[in-house]
N, C-alpha and C positions, 0 to 999 in steps of 0.2 A: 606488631613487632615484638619479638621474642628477647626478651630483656640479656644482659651478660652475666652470667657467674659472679663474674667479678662485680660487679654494680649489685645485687643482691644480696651476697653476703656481706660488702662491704657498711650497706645500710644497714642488713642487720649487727652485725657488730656495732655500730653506732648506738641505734639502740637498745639494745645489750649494756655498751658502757652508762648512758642516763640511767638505765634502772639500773645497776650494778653503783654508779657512783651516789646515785637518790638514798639507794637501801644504804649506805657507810655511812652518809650525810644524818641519815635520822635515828641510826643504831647504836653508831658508835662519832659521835657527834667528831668528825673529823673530815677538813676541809681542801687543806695544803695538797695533800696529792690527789683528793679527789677534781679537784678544779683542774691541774696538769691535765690529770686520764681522759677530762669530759673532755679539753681543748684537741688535744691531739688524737683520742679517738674518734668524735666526731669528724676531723680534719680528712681522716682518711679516705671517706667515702666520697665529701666532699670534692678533693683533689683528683679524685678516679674522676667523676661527672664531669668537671672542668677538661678534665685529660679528650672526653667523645666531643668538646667544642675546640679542640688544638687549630691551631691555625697552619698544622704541616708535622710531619712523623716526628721532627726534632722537637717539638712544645709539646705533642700527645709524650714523646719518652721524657719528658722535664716533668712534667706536672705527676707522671706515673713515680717518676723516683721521689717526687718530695711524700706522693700516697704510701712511698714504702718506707721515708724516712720517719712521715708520724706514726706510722705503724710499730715500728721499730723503739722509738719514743712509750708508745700506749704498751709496749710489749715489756717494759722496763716499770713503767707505775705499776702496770699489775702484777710484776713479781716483787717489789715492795709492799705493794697492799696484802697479797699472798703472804709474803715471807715476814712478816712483822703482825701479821695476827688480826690484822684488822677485815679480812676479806678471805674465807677457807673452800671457796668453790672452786676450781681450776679449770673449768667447760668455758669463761669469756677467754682463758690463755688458749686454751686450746684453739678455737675461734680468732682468735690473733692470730696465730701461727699459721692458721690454715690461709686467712686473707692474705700473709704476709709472701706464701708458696708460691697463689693466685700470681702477686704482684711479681714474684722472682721469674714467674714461668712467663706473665705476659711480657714483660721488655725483654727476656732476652728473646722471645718471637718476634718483639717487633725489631730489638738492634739487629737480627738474623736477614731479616726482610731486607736488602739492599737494592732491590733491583727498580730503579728510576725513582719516578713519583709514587708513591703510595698511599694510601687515604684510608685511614680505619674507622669502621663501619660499626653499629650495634647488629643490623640487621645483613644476610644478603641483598647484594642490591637489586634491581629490578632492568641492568642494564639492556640497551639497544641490540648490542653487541654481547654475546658471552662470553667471548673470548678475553671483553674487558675484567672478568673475576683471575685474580691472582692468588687468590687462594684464602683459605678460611683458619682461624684454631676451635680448639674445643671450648675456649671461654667465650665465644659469639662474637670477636672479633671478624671483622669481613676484610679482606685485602683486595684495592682494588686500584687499578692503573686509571684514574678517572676519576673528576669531581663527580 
């Protein structure tokens, strides 16, 4: 099974923020926003994961919005860890930005998708029928009219 875009860089970004928050923790002995960055950054990836056990399109797009809200969160410690001098690399914002695109392009594909039941997949599925595939995106999302 061919993993999603989205679930790989989101883990890495994850960890990206432990080293990135480890390296402030033991450099520049500072704690308060590093704790924030690790909870909310790590959150993100987590939240995507949770999103591919949704129990229906409406819990897979909840769980995706809250992946884009800690994002969004992680994206705000790191322009204070940035902008106040304690953190001068800009490649984990970059990296934020890029998972946060990820997040913006997959709901609106899935709010786009209206049509009936729909079930989102990591992989293509292996259906009976092929006419049951609804269609695919480029982040390995599968759409498909079928458990």
């Amino acid at each position: 099974m061919q993993e999603s875009p989205l679930i790989t860089k989101s883990k890495t970004f994850a960890l990206e923020i432990i080293r990135v928050c480890n390296e402030i923790k033991n450099t520049k002995k500072e704690s308060i926003l590093t704790n924030q960055l690790i909870c909310s950054g790590t959150s993100v990836g987590a939240n995507i994961r949770e999103a591919f056990y949704a129990r229906g399109k409406a819990d897979f797009i909840a769980k995706l919005q809250i992946a884009l809200k800690e994002c969004s969160e992680s994206e705000y410690w790191l322009e204070l860890l940035i902008e106040s001098g304690y953190y001068d690399k800009k490649d984990i914002l970059e990296l934020c930005l890029e998972v946060k695109r990820l997040l913006i392009s997959s709901l609106n594909t899935a709010k786009q998708n209206k049509s009936g039941s729909i079930y989102v997949t990591l992989a293509p599925p292996k259906p009976h029928n092929p006419n049951h595939l609804v269609g695919t995106d480029w982040f390995g999302f599968c759409y498909t009219n079928y458990l």
